[in-house]
C-alpha positions as CSV (number, residue, x, y, z in Angstrom):
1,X,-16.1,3.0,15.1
2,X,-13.3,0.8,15.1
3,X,-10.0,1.2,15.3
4,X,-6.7,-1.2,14.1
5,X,-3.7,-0.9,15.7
6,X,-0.4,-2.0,15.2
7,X,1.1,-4.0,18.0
8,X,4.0,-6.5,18.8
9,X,2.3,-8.6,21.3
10,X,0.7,-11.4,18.3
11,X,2.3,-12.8,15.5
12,X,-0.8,-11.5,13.2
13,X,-0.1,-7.8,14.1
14,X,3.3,-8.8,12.1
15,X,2.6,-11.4,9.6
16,X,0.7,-9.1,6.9
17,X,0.0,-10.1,3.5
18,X,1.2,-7.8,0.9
19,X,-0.6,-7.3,-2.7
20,X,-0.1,-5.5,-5.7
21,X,-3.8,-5.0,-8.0
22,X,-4.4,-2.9,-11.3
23,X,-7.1,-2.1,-13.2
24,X,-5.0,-3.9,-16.3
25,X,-3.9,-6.4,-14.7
26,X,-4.4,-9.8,-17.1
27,X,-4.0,-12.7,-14.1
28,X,-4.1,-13.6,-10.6
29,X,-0.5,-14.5,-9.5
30,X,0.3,-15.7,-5.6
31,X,4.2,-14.8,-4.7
32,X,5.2,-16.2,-1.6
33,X,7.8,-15.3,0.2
34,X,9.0,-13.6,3.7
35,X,9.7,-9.6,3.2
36,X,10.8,-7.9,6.6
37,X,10.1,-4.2,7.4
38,X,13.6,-3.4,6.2
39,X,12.6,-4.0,2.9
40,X,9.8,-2.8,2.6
41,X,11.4,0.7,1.5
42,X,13.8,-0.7,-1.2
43,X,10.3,-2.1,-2.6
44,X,8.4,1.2,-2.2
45,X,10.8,2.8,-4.5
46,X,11.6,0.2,-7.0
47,X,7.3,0.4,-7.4
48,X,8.0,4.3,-7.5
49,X,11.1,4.8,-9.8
50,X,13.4,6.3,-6.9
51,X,16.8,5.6,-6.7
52,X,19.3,6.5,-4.4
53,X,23.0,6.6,-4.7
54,X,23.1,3.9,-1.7
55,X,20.9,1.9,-3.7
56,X,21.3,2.5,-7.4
57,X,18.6,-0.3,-8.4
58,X,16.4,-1.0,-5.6
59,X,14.9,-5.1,-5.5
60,X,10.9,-5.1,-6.2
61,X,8.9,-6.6,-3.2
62,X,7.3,-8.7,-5.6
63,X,10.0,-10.5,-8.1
64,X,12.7,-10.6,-5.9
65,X,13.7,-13.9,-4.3
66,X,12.5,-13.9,-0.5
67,X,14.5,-12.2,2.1
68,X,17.3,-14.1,4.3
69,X,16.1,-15.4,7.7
70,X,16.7,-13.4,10.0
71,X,17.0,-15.8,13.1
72,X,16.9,-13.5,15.8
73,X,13.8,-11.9,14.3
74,X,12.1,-15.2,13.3
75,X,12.4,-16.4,17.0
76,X,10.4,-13.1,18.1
77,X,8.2,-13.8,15.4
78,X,7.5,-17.2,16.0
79,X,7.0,-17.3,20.2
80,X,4.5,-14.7,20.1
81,X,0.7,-15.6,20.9
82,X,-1.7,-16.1,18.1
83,X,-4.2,-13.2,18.1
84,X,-7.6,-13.5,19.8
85,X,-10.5,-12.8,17.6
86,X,-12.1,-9.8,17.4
87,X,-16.1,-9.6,17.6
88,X,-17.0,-7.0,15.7
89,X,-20.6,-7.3,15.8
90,X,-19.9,-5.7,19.4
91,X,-18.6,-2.4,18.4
């Protein structure tokens, strides 16, 4: 059994990549780009169709431009530890 947890101690445990598949989909296309948590919502429900009357037309996670530094969360981001491997021939 193995477990994955989220945790704040490593930068991997916060650095995720995020992708979008199909079964129609016609091409492989990389978008790079930093999304924080904050967005992720506003991205949830432009992929759903939700609206909100605080947010009448939500951004996508995956056309918009990137998000604005934060600086205060990029300095967190940035000083923590790189993640030790895991051997998972051991569990």
């Amino acid at each position: 059994m193995m477990r994955l947890l989220h945790s704040p101690v490593s930068r991997q445990h916060r650095d995720i990549p995020l992708f979008l598949t199909s079964s129609d989909a016609k091409e492989h296309r990389t978008v790079r780009g930093l999304r924080y948590g904050s967005s992720f919502l506003e991205g949830f429900m432009e992929w759903t169709g939700v609206s909100t009357r605080e947010i009448p037309r939500p951004r996508s996670l995956f056309l918009a431009p990137p998000d604005t530094p934060q600086p205060e969360a990029e300095r967190m981001r940035l000083l923590r530890p790189d993640d030790p491997s895991a051997n998972i021939q051991s569990h």
